[in-house]
C-alpha positions as CSV (number, residue, x, y, z in Angstrom):
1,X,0.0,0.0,0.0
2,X,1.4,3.3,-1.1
3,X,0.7,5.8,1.2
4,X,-1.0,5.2,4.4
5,X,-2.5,8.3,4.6
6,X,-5.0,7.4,2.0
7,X,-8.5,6.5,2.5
8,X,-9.0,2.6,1.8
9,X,-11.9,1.7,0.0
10,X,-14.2,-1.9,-0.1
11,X,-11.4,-3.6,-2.4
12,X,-8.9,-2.6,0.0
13,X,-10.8,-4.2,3.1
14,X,-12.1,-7.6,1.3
15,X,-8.0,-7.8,-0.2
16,X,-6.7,-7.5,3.6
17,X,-9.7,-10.0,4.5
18,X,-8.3,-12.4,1.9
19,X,-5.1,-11.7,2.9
20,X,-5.6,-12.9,6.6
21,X,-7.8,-15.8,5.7
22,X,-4.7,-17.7,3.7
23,X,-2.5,-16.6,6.7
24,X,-5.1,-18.6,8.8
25,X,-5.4,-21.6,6.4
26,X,-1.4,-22.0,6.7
27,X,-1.7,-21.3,10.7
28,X,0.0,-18.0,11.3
29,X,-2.9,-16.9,13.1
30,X,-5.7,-18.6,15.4
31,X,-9.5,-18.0,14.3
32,X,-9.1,-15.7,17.2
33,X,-6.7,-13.7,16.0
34,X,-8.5,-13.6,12.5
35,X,-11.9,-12.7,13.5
36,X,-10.2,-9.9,15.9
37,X,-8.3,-8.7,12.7
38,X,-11.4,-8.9,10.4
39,X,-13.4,-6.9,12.6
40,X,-10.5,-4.3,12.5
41,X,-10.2,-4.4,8.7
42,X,-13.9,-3.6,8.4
43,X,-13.6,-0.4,11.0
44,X,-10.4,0.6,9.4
45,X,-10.3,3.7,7.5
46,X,-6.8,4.3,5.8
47,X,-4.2,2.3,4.2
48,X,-1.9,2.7,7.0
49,X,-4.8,0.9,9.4
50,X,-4.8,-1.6,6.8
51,X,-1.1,-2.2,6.6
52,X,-0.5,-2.6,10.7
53,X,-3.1,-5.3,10.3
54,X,-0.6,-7.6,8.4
55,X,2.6,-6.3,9.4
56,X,3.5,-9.1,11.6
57,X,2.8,-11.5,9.2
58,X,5.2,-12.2,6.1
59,X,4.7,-11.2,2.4
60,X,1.3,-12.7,0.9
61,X,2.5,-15.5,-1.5
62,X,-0.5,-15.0,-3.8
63,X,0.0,-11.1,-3.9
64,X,3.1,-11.6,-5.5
65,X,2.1,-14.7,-7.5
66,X,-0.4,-12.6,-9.3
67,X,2.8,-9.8,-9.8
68,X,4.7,-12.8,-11.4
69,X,2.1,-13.7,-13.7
70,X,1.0,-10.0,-14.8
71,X,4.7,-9.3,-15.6
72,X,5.6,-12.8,-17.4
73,X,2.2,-11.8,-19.2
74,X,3.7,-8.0,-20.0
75,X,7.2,-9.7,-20.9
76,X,4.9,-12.1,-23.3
77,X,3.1,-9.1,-25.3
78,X,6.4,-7.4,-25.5
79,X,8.0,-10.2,-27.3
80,X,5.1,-10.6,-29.5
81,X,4.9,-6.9,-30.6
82,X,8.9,-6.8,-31.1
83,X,8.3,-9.9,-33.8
84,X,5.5,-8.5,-35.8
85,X,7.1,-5.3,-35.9
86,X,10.7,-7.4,-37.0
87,X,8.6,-9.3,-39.7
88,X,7.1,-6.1,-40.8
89,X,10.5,-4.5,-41.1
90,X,11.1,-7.5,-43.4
91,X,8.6,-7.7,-45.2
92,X,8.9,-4.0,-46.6
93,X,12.6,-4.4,-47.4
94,X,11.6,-7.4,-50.0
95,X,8.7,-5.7,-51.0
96,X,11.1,-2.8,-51.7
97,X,13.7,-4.9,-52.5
98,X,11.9,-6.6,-55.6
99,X,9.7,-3.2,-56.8
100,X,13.8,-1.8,-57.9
């Protein structure tokens, strides 16, 4: 989250909620601990409430999962725009090539 100032919206809230609920499937916090958290989450009001929520618990793996696959995806288009534009390149240098 960018800066905690900011006022955190629904998406931000149900993200955090998803968040906690894989850090409870793989037992970093007691149901407890995650309907303590939850109930937080849905009072908080900024990004910076929203980020002490999680700070004691280590990077979500499926937060940057998702980062993996958009850039691999990005990396992908890239690659596929450099080609047509290499082929196009050729292209007009035979077309040029054979109208001397």
């Amino acid at each position: 989250m960018t800066n905690p100032g900011l006022r955190a919206s629904d998406t931000d809230r149900q993200q955090v909620i998803g968040a906690l609920e894989r850090h409870t499937a793989a037992g970093r916090l007691s149901l407890d601990e995650f309907g303590e958290r939850v109930t937080r989450v849905l009072h908080a009001s900024t990004h910076g409430e929203l980020s002490a929520l999680t700070a004691d618990l280590p990077p979500d793996p499926a937060v940057a999962t998702k980062a993996d696959e958009v850039s691999r995806s990005h990396a992908r288009q890239l690659a596929i725009a450099f080609a047509l534009a290499a082929l196009t390149l050729i292209l007009l240098g035979v077309a040029f090539a054979v109208g001397r």
